[in-house]
C-alpha positions in Angstrom: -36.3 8.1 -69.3 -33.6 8.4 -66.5 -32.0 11.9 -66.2 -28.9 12.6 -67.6 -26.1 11.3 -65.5 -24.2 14.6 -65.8 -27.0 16.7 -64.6 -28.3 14.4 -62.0 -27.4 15.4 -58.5 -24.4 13.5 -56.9 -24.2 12.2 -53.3 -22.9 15.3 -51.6 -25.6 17.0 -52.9 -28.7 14.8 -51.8 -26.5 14.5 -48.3 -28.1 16.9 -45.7 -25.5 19.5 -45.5 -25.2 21.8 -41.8 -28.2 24.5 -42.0 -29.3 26.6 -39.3 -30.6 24.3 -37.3 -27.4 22.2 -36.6 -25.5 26.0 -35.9 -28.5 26.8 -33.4 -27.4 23.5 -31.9 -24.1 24.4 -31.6 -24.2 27.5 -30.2 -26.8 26.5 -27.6 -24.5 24.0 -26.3 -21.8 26.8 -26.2 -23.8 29.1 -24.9 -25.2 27.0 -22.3 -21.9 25.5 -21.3 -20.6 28.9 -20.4 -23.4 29.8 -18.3 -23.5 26.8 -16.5 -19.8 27.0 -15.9 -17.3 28.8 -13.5 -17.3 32.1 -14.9 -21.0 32.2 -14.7 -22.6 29.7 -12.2 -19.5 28.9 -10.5 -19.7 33.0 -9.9 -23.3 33.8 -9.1 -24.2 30.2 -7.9 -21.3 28.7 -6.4 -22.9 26.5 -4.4 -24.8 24.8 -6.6 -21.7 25.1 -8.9 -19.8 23.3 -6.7 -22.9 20.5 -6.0 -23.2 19.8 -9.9 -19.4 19.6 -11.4 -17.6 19.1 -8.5 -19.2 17.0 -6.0 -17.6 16.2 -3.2 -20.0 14.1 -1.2 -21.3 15.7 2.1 -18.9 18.2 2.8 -20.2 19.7 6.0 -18.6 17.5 8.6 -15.3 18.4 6.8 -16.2 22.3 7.3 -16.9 21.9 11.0 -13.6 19.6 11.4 -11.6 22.9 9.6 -13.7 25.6 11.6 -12.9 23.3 14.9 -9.4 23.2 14.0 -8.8 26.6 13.4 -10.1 27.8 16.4 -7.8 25.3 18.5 -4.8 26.5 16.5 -5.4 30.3 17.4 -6.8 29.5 21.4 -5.6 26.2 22.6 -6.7 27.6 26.6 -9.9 27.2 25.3 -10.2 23.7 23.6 -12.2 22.2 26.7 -10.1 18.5 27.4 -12.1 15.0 27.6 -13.9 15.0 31.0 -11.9 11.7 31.6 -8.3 13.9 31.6 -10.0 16.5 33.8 -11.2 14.2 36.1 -7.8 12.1 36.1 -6.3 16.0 37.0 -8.4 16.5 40.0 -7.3 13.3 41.7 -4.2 14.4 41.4 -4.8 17.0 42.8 -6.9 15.6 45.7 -4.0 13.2 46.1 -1.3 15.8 45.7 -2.9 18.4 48.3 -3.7 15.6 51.3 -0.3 14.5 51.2 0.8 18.2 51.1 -1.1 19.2 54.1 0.7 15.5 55.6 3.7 17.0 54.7 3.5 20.1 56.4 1.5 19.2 60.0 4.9 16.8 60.2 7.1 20.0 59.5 4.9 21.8 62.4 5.9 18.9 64.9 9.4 19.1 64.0 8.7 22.9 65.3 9.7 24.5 61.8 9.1 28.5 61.4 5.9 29.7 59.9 8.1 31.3 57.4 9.1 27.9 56.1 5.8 26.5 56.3 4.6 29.1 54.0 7.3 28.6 51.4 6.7 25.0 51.8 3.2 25.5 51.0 3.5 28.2 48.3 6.4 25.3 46.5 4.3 22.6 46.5 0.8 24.2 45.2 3.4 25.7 42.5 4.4 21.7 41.8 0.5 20.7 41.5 0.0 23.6 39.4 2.6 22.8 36.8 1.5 19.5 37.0 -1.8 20.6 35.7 -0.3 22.6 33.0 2.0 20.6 31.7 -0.8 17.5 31.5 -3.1 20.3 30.0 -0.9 21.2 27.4 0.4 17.6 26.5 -3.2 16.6 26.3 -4.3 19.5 24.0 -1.5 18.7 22.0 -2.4 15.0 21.3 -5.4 16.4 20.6 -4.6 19.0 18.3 -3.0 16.4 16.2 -5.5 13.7 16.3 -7.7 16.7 15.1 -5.5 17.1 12.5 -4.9 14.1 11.2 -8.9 13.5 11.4 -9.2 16.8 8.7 -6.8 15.5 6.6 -8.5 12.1 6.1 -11.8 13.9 5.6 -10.0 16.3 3.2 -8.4 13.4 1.3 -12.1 11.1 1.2 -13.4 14.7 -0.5 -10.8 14.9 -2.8 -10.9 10.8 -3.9 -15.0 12.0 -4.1 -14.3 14.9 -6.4 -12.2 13.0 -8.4 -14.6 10.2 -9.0 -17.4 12.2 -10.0 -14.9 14.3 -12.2 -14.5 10.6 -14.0 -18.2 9.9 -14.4 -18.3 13.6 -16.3 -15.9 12.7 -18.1 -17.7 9.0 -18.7 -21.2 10.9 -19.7 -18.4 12.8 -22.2 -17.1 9.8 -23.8 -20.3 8.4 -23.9 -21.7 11.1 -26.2 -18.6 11.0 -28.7 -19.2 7.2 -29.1 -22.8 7.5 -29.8 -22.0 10.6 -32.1 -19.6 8.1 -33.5 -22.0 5.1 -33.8 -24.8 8.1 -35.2 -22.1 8.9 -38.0 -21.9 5.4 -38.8 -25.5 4.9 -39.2 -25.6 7.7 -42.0 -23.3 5.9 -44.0 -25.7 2.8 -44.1 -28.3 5.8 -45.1 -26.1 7.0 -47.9 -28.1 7.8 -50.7 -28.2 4.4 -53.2 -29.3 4.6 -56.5 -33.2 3.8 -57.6 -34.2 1.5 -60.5 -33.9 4.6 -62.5 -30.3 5.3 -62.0 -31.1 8.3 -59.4 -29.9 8.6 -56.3 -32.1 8.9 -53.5 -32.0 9.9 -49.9 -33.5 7.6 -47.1 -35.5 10.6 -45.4 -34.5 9.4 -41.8 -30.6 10.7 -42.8 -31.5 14.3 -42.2 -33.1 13.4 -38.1 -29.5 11.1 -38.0 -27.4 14.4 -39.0 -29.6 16.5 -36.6 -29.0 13.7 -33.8 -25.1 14.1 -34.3 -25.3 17.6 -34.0 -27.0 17.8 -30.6 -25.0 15.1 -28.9 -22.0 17.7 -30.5 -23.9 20.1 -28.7 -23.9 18.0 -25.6 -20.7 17.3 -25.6 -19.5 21.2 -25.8 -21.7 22.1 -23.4 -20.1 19.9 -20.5 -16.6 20.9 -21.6 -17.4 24.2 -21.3 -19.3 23.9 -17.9 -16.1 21.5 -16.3 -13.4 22.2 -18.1 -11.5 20.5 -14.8 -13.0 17.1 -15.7 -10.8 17.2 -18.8 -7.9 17.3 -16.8 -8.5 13.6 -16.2 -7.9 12.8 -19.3 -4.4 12.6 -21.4 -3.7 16.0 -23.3 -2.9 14.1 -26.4 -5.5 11.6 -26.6 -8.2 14.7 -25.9 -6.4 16.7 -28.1 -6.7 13.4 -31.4 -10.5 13.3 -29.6 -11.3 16.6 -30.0 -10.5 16.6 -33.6 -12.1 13.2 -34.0 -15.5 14.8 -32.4 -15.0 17.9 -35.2 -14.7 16.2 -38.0 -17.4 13.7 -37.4 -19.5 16.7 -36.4 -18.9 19.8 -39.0 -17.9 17.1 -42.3 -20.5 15.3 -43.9 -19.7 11.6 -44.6 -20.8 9.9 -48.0 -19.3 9.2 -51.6 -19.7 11.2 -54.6 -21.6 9.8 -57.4 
């Protein structure tokens, strides 16, 4: 004899309501999600930190470019010029010296003083010398900015890198709200359907689909909370409809009363 209809149990009730396993979910994904992020790992393991959420690509030419340019900035003197520009100096030089020692065994046939020979000599080595200062410092100066335009085009490729992998956390994210989606879906084919004696029954996979929806909740919190700065690709107000979205699907059961 089928049980009374007022006594039998209704849809809500067979439905497999959050228990202790679904809030151990929950808060290992919390819990997790702030150890893996920036007040904890981004702390005590910032390197790895860094090599997990924000991923830049190979960073380490971009340090050395920074390190080199910093130490031009604060010593110029001693940013050693391309051997071609030294060697371009010296023939100058070479050049420049020869035709001042010319000059000067003319001015001794002429019969000028010594005196004037020596302030001859002392005006032109003072000519060669600026001439290599002011090539020294023009050349150190091209360089300086070729240096740093080079740093900011590495800077710039490491922030188009940490941007893109910000996007693929924030893919893997979406990801696990669309299957949690598609895994709340599925439990309404699963709602419990009556039997040939008028009682509703359960399918017995429902409670391992509930169980999957909680852990890719779990999933989900746990990335927010480890990058919270991947969500800052994302529009406020659609993450804000999402976030609500993700908390109803996750905490509310889905079915029909009898």
């Amino acid at each position: 004899m089928p049980d009374d209809p007022n006594t039998a149990p209704d849809t809500v009730t067979l439905w497999p309501l959050p228990d202790a396993r679904h809030i151990y979910l929950l808060a290992a994904g919390i819990v997790l999600g702030v150890l893996l992020g920036p007040a904890v790992m981004g702390r005590v393991l910032p390197n790895q930190y860094e090599q997990l959420f924000n991923d830049a690509g190979p960073t380490a030419e971009l340090d050395a470019a920074r390190a080199e340019l910093l130490a031009a900035q604060q010593d110029p003197a001693a940013w050693m010029l391309p051997p071609e520009v030294e060697a371009e100096i010296k023939d100058y030089e070479t050049l420049a010296y020869d035709a001042m020692e010319a000059r000067l065994e003319t001015l001794r046939g002429l019969n000028m003083t010594p005196a004037a020979l020596v302030e001859e000599r002392e005006q032109s080595e003072q000519k060669i010398l600026a001439h290599r200062v002011a090539r020294e410092t023009r050349e150190r100066e091209q360089l300086l900015l070729q240096h740093t335009r080079d740093v900011a085009v590495l800077d710039l490729q490491a922030s188009v890198a940490r941007q893109q992998h910000h996007l693929k956390l924030v893919g893997i994210q979406l990801a696990l709200i669309l299957a949690l989606v598609a895994f709340a879906i599925a439990e309404g084919l699963l709602a419990p359907t009556p039997d040939g004696e008028g009682r509703r029954v359960a399918s017995p996979r429902l409670a391992h689909l509930v169980t999957i929806r909680y852990a890719l909740l779990a999933g989900w919190l746990c990335l927010a909370l480890a990058q919270p700065a991947a969500l800052k690709q994302v529009n406020p107000y659609f993450a804000g409809v999402l976030v609500a979205v993700v908390l109803v699907v996750g905490l509310v059961p889905l079915g029909k009363r009898a």
